[in-house]
C-alpha positions in Angstrom: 0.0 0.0 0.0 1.3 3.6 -0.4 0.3 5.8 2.0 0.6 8.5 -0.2 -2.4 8.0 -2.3 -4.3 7.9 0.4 -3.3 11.5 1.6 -4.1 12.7 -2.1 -7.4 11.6 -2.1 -8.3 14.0 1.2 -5.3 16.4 1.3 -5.0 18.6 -1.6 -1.3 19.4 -3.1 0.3 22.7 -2.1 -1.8 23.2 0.8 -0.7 24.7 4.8 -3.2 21.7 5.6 -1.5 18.5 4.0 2.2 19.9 4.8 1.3 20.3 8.5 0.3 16.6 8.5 2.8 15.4 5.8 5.6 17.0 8.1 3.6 15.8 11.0 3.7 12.2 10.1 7.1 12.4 8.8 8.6 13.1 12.0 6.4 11.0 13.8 7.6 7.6 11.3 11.2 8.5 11.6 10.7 8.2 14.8 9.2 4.8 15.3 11.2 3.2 12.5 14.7 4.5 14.9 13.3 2.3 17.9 12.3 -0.3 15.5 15.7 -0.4 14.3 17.3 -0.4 17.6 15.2 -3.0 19.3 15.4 -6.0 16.3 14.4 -8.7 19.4 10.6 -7.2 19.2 10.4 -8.4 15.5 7.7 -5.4 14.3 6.3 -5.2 10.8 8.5 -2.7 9.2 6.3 -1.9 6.5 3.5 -1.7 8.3 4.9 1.0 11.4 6.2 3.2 8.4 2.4 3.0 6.6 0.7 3.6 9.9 2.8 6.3 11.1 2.1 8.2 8.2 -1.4 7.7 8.1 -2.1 7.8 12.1 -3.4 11.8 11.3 -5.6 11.1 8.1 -8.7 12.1 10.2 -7.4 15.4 11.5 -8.9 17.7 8.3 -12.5 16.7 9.9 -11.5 18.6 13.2 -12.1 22.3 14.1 -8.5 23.0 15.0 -7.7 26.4 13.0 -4.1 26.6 14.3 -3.3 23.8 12.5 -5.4 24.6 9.1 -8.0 22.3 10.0 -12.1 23.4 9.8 -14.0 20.8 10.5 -17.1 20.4 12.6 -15.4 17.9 15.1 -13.5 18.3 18.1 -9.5 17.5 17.5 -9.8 14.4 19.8 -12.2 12.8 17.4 -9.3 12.7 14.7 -8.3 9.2 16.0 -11.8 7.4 15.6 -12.2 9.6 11.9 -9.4 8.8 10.3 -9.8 5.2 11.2 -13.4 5.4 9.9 -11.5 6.4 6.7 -8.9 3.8 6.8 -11.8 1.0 7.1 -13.7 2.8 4.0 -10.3 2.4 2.0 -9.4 -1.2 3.0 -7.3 -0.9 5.8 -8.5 -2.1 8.8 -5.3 -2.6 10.3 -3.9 0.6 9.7 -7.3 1.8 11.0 -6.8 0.5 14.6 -3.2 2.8 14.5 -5.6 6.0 14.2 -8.1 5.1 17.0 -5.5 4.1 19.4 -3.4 6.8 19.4 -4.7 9.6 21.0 -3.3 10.4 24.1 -1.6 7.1 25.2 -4.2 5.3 24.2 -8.5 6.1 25.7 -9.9 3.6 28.3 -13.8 3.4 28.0 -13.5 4.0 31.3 -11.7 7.1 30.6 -13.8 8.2 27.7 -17.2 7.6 30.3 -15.6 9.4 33.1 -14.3 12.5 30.8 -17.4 12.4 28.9 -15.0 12.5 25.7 -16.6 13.3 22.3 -15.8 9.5 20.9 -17.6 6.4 20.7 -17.4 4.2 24.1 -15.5 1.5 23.2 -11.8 0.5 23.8 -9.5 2.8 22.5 -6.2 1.4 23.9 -3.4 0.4 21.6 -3.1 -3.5 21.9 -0.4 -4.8 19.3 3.7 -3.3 19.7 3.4 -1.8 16.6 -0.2 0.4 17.8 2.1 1.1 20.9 5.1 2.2 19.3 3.4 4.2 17.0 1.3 6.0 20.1 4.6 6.5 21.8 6.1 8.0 18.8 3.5 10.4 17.9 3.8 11.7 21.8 7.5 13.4 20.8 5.8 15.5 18.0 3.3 18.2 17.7 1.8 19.8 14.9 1.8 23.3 16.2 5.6 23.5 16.5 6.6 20.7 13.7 10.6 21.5 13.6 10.5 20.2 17.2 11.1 17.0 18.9 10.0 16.8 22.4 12.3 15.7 25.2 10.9 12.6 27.0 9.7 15.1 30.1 8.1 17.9 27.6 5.8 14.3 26.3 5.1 12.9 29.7 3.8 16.6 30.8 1.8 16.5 28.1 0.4 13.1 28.4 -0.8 14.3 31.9 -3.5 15.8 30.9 -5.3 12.1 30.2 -4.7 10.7 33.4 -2.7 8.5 35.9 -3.5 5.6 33.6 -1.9 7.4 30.2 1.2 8.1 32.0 1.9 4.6 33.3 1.3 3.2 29.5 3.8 5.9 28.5 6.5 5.3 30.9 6.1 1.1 30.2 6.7 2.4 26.5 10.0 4.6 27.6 11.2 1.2 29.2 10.4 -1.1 25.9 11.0 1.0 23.5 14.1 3.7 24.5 
């Protein structure tokens, strides 16, 4: 599969829009594909983290998140269920899972009950290494300041923000995957 045609078909060339995710996602694959390469003993899918990781953000043009060029009628932390429904339309259920799991460190039900998030109430926890090294990836990079890798601190502050749970996932990920 080529991600690429994928982000043709909703991302229009030569747009702020589709170079804030492109860069985004970019980034965000490097990334995963450095710990991949450094921990060979886990035996990932090497095709499949590099596809993932640059379609984990397909959903985000659906959002209403201006500072990132995005003006759609959902709220950002919907982009993770939306781009997976997308990923399912095109075939790619797998890839699909990537987007739902990844927001934050991964959304309990529980979580997503007690929050009252704006997502459906299922499961949203990232389940195979590849889901997980993706999530952990996408937690050094942001897509408001996109020429900027965040230290391992700057990612668990903002991590935080999802609870107790989400940090404990994201500090088992520093041990597995750093």
């Amino acid at each position: 599969m080529n991600p690429y045609e994928i982000i043709d078909k909703y991302y229009p060339e030569n747009t702020q829009q589709r170079q804030i995710l492109v860069i985004h996602s970019l980034a965000v694959s490097g990334k995963a594909m450095k710990m991949l390469d450094a921990h060979p003993e886990l035996r990932l899918n090497r095709s499949f983290v590099k596809e993932a990781a640059l379609l984990h953000d397909i959903g985000i043009f659906q959002t209403d998140a201006p500072t990132i060029q995005c003006f759609g009628t959902h709220p950002y932390i919907a982009h993770g269920y939306l781009g997976a429904e997308i990923l399912r339309a095109e075939g790619f259920p797998q890839h699909a899972l990537v987007c739902e799991r990844h927001t934050g460190a991964g959304l309990s039900l529980e979580d997503i009950v007690a929050q009252q998030l704006p997502v459906p109430h299922r499961e949203m926890l990232p389940i195979t290494l590849e889901e997980q090294l993706i999530c952990f990836a996408d937690k050094f990079f942001s897509k408001t300041h996109l020429d900027e890798e965040k230290t391992v601190e700057k990612a668990r502050q903002s991590i935080a923000k999802y609870g107790e749970e989400g940090l404990s996932r994201f500090d088992r990920w520093c041990s597995l995957f750093l």
